[in-house]
N, C-alpha and C positions, 0 to 999 in steps of 0.2 A: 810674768809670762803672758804672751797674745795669747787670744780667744783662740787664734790658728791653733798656735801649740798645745795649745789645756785640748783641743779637739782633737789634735795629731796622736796625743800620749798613747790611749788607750791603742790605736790599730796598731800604733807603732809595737807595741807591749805583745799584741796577738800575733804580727808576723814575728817578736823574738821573746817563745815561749819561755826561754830556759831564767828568763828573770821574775818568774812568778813561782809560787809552789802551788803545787794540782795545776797549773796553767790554767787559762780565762775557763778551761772547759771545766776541771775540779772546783775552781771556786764558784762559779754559775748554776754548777748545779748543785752543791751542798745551800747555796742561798734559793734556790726553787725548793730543794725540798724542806727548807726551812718554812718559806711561803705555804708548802701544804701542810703543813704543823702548827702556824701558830695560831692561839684567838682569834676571835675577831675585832676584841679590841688591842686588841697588839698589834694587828694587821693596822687599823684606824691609826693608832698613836705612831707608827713607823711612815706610814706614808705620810701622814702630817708634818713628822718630822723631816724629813725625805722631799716632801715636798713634790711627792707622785703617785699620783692615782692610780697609774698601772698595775698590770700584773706582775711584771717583773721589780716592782719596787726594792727589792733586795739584789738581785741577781744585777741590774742597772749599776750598783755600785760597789760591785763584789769585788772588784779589780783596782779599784780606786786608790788602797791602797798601795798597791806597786808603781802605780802614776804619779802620787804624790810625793814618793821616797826617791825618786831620779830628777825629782825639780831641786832648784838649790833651798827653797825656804821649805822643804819637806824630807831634807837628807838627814837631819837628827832620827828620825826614824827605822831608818837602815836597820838598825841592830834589835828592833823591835818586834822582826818577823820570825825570830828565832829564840832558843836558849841552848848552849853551847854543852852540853854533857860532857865534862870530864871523867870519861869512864873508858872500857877497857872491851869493847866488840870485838869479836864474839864471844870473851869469858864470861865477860861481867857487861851487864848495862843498867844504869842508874841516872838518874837525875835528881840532885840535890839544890835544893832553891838558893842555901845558905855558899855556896861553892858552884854553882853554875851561874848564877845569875849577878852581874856585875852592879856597880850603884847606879851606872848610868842606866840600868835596863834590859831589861829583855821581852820576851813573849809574854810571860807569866804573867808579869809586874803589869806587864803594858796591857791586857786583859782588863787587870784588875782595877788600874786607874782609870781605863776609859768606861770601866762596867758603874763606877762611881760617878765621875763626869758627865755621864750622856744624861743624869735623871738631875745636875744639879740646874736649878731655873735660875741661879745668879748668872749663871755663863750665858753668853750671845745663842740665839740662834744656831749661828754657821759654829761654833765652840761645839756645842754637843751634836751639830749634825756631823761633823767630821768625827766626832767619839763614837756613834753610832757604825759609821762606814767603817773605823777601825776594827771595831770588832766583831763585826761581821764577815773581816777579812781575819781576823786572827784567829778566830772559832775553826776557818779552816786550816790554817798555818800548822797550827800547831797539834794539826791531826795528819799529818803527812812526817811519817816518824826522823827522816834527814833533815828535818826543822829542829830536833832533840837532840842532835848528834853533834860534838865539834869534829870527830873523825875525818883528818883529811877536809876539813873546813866542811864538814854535812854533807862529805863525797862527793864535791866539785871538783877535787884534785883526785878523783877516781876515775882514770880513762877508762872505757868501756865501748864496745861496739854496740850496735842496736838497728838490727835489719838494714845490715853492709852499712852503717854509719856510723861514722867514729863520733863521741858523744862521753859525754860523764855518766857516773851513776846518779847525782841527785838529778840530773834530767830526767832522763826516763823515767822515774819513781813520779817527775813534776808533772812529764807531760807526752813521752811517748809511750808510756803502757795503756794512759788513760785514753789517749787515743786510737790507740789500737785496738782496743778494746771496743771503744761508740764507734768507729771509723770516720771520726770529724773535729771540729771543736766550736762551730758556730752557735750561737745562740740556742738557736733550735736543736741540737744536737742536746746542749747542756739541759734544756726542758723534758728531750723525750727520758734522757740517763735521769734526771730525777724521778720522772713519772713510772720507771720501772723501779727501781730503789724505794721510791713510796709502797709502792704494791708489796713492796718486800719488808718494808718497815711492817704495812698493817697487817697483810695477811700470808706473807710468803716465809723465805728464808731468817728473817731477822724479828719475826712477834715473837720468837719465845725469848729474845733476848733486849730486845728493845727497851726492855721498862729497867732493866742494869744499869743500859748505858746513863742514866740519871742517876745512880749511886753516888755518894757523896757530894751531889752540886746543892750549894749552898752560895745565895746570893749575899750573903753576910758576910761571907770568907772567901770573897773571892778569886783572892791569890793561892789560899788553898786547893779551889777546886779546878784552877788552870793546873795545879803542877800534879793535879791528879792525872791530868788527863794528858800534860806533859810526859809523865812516865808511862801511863798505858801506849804511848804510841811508841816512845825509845824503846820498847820492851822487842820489838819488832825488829829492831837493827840486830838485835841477837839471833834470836826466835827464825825471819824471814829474810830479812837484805840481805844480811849475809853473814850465815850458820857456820859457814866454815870462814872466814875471815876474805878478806876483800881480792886478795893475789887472784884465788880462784877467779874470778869476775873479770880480769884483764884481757882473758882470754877468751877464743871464741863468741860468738852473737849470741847473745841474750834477747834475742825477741822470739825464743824457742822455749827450753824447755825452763828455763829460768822465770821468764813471761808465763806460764802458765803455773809455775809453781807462787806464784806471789800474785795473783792478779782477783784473787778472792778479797786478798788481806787491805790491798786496793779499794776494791767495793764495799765492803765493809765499815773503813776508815772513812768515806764520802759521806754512805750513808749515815755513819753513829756523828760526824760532824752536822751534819744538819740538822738530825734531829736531836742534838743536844744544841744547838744554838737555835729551834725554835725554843725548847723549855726556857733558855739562857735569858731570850726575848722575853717570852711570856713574863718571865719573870721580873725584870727591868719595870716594864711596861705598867705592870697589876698587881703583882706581888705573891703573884700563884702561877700554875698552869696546873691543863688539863690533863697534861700527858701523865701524870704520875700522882694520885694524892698523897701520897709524902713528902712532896714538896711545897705543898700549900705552905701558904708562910702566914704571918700575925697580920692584922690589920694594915694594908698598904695605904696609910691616911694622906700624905705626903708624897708627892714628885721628885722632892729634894734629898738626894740622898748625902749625907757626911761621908767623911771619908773615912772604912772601917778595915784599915791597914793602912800600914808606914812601911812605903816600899824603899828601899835602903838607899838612899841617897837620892829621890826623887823627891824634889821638893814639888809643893802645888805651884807651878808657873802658869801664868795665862797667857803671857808673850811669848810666843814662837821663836822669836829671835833669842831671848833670855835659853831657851829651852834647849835652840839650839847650840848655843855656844855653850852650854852646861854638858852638853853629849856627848861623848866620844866613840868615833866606830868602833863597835867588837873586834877584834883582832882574828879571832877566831873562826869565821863562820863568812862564806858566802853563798849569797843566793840569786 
């Protein structure tokens, strides 16, 4: 690909939101409010790697994944922005790792391999700087609960209206509530929604709960504690998407009262993604973080981390090429 086109991808991405989940706006700002969460040697060790001194050193490449999954040597990835929940909305919702997640991959798995990859120093530079971007992008992914869902392929195949606009349901959940909500999606829009989110993480809506959202994360078990946090957000396609099953939703505009019944669970979901992907960070980086002392972990003597799960039919490949001809798109799920 030209230098053009690796520069065209991103606007191209931000004029056609509905191919991102949270759109540039949700993932920009779950990676700002990451940025006011982590160390300050997490901060040092990310921009090193990153290879940017700014402020926005996270949020700069927040998007990155949905850039690189539309180039041809980056479409193995497709199916890595999701995990497909075979379950039963709005009876039942579940997410099972051993029956959702396929050998070629999914969210979870893909978490967990790149949460391994990005600390190993045999791989190149650009090897773990691209593991890094991934998961910084799936930290949000897979907090936007039609990420969890195969229902009607994560309710793309759910027509919906949304203020007089004919439009699916996992759009709007991606990208017109959130902007309804900030009234934008520039850059700076995604800075100021972080900077009220943070005041809400420290001292508003979300201190009495904020030190939860780090239950169970464990940088040892990493696949474990994506599909934790895989079901906490499926749990919502019952609970909030849609309580009474999807038919309802076909009809009339949903940027009313629908919009206002779900648009907490929205904020919420932003905020509890960044601030568990600064811990997710800290953790990588140090082998500790601040935000929670029980997660302090044992002596972080080593960068190098082994690889501590066997994701089902992921072998360690370093060639892209190999990796990609090993892939097959999910059948189940678009986004």
């Amino acid at each position: 690909m030209t230098r053009s086109l690796l520069l065209a991808a991103p606007l191209l991405l931000r004029a056609l939101p509905s191919v991102q989940a949270w759109g540039s706006l949700g993932h920009e700002t779950i990676a700002y409010i990451a940025t006011n969460f982590v160390s300050a040697a997490t901060k040092s060790w990310a921009q090193d790697l990153l290879d940017d001194t700014t402020t926005s050193y996270l949020a700069n490449v927040a998007t990155w994944a949905d850039s690189y999954r539309y180039t041809s040597e980056g479409s193995f990835s497709a199916e890595y922005h999701f995990v497909d929940a075979n379950d039963d909305p709005p009876s039942s919702c579940s997410v099972e790792f051993e029956r959702d997640c396929p050998d070629s991959g999914c969210i979870i798995s893909a978490i967990a391999n790149y949460t391994s990859r990005v600390g190993e120093t045999s791989l190149s530079t650009t090897q773990r700087q691209m593991a890094l971007k991934w998961i910084i992008h799936f930290l949000g992914d897979i907090h936007q609960p039609l990420h969890d869902e195969a229902l009607a392929y994560g309710a793309n195949d759910i027509d919906v209206t949304f203020d007089d606009s004919k439009t699916n349901l996992h759009h709007i959940w991606d990208t017109n509530m959130p902007e309804q909500l900030v009234g934008g999606y520039s850059l700076t829009d995604a800075k100021s929604w972080a900077k009220t989110l943070t005041t809400a993480i420290k001292s508003g809506t979300y201190k009495s709960s904020a030190a939860g959202w780090l239950d169970g994360m464990d940088i040892d078990d990493a696949e474990s504690s994506a599909l934790l946090w895989a079901q906490g957000s499926n749990a919502y396609v019952c609970s909030t998407v849609m309580p009474d099953g999807y038919s309802v939703l076909e009809t009339g505009d949903l940027s009313g009262d629908y919009y206002d019944g779900v648009i907490d669970v929205i904020k919420q979901q932003i905020a509890m993604s960044g601030y568990r992907l600064a811990a997710w960070l800290d953790l990588i980086a140090t082998g500790e973080t601040g935000l929670a002392e029980k997660l302090k972990k044992r002596d972080h003597t080593s960068k190098t981390r082994p690889y501590v799960f066997p994701p089902r039919g992921w072998a360690k490949r370093d060639n892209e090429a190999e990796r990609q001809a090993h892939a097959r798109r999910h059948s189940g799920h678009r986004c």
